[in-house]
Structures are given as C-alpha cells and as structure tokens.
C-alpha positions as CSV (number, residue, x, y, z in Angstrom):
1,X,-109.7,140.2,-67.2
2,X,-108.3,141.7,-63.9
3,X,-110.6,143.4,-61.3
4,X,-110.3,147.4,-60.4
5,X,-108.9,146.6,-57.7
6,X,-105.3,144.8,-59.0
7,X,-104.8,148.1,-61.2
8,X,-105.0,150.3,-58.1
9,X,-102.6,148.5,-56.3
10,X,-100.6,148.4,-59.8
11,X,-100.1,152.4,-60.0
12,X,-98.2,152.0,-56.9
13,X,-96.1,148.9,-58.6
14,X,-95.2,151.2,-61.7
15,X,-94.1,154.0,-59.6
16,X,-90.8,151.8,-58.2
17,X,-89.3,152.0,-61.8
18,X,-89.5,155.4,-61.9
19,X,-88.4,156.1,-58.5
20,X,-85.3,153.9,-58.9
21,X,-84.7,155.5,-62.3
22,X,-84.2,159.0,-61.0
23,X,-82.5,157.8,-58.0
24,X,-79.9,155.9,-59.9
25,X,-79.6,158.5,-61.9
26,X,-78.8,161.4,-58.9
27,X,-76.5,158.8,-57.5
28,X,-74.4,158.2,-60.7
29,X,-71.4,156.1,-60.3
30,X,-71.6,155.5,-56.4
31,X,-74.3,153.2,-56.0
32,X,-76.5,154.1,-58.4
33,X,-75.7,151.9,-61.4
34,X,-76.7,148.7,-59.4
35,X,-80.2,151.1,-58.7
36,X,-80.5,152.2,-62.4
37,X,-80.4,148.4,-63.2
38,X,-83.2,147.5,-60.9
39,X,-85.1,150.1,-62.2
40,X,-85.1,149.2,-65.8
41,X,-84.9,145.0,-65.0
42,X,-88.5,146.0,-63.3
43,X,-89.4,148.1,-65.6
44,X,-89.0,145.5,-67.9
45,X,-90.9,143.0,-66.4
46,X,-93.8,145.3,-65.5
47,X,-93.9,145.9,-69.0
48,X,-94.4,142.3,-70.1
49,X,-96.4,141.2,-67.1
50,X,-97.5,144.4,-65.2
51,X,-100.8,145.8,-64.8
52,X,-101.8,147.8,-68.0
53,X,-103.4,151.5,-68.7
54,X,-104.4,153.5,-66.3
55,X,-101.6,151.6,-63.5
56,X,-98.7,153.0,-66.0
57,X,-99.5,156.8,-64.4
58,X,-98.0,155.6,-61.3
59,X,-94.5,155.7,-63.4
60,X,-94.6,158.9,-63.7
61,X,-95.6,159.5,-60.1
62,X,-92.2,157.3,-59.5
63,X,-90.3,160.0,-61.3
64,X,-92.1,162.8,-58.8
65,X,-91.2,161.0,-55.9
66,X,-87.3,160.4,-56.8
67,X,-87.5,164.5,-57.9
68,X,-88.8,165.1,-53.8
69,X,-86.3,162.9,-52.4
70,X,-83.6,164.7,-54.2
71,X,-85.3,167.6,-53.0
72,X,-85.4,167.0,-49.4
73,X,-81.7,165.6,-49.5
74,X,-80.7,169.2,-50.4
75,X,-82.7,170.7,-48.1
76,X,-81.3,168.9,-45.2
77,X,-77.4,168.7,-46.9
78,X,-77.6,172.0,-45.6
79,X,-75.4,173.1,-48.5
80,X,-76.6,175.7,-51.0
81,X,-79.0,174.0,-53.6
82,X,-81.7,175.2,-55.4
83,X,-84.3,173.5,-54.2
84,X,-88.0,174.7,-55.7
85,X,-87.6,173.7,-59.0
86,X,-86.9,169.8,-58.2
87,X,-89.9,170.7,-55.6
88,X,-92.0,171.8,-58.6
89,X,-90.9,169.1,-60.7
90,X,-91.8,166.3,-57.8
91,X,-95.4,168.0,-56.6
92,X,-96.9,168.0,-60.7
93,X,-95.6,164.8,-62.0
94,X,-97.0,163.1,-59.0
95,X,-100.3,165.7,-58.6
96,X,-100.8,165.1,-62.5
97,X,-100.0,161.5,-62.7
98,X,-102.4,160.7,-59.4
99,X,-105.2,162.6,-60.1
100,X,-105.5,161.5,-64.0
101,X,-105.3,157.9,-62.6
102,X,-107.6,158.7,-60.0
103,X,-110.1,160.3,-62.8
104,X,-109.4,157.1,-65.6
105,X,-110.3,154.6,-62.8
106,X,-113.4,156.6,-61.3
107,X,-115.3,157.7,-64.0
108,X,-118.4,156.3,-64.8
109,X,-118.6,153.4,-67.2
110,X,-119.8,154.1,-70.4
111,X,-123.0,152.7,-71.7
C-alpha cells in the first residue's frame, strides 16, 4: 500500500500530462506535436504505474494550468485576445480539481 504522502506528491505528477496536453495542443504544428507526445507517453505510463485516486485530480489541474499559460501569453502578446474566458477556464479546473483533492485526502477516515 502507498503512504498519504506519495499520493500528494502524485497530484502534482498527474498535472504534467495535462499541462503538456493543452500546451501541445495551443502550439499545433510548431513544436507542439513532439509536446503532445510527451504528454500522452506520460500519461500513459502514469496510468499503468502512477499514483491512483485521489492523485488523478491533479490532471485536471494540468489542464487549468496550460488554460493560464495560454492566458498570460495573450495578455502579454499585446495583441487583441480574449482573455477571461481561458482565465475562467484555468482558475476552476485547477480551484475544483485542488480543493476536491485537498477534501478526498483530508477527510476523516471512516470507521
């Protein structure tokens, strides 16, 4: 059995993949197809040998993270993007994801 402490440190593992994902993605064909790869290669091995439930939130808080850095490219591009709703989309998935994790792996163990 693995302690508390390996799955905290595994919601942080689990949000690469989904960080990598949406950045590959935003990139497309420049550099992100090599990035996209990593992203589902680790992904994949999390998967088989990764830390299991609650640690998996962290991938969506991976997805949040690659929303805010697209975010805060546009905002300093200095071009004219719309900017809140990948702000929006970046703040809940990685408020939602953290603080579910952060209530699965401190509640009280039942009796």
């Amino acid at each position: 059995m693995r302690s508390r402490h390996e799955r905290d440190l595994g919601f942080f593992l689990w949000a690469a993949p989904g960080f990598l994902w949406v950045f590959g993605f935003y990139t497309g064909f420049t550099i992100g197809m090599p990035i996209l790869a990593l992203g589902v290669g680790l992904f994949a091995f999390l998967y088989v040998r990764g830390p299991a439930w609650p640690a998996d939130l962290g991938l969506l808080a991976g997805l949040g993270l690659g929303s805010l850095s697209f975010a805060g490219i546009a905002l300093t591009s200095g071009g004219d993007y719309p900017v809140s709703p990948w702000l929006e989309i970046g703040f809940g998935l990685v408020f939602v994801s953290a603080a579910t994790f952060w209530w699965l792996r401190c509640r009280p163990a039942s009796t």
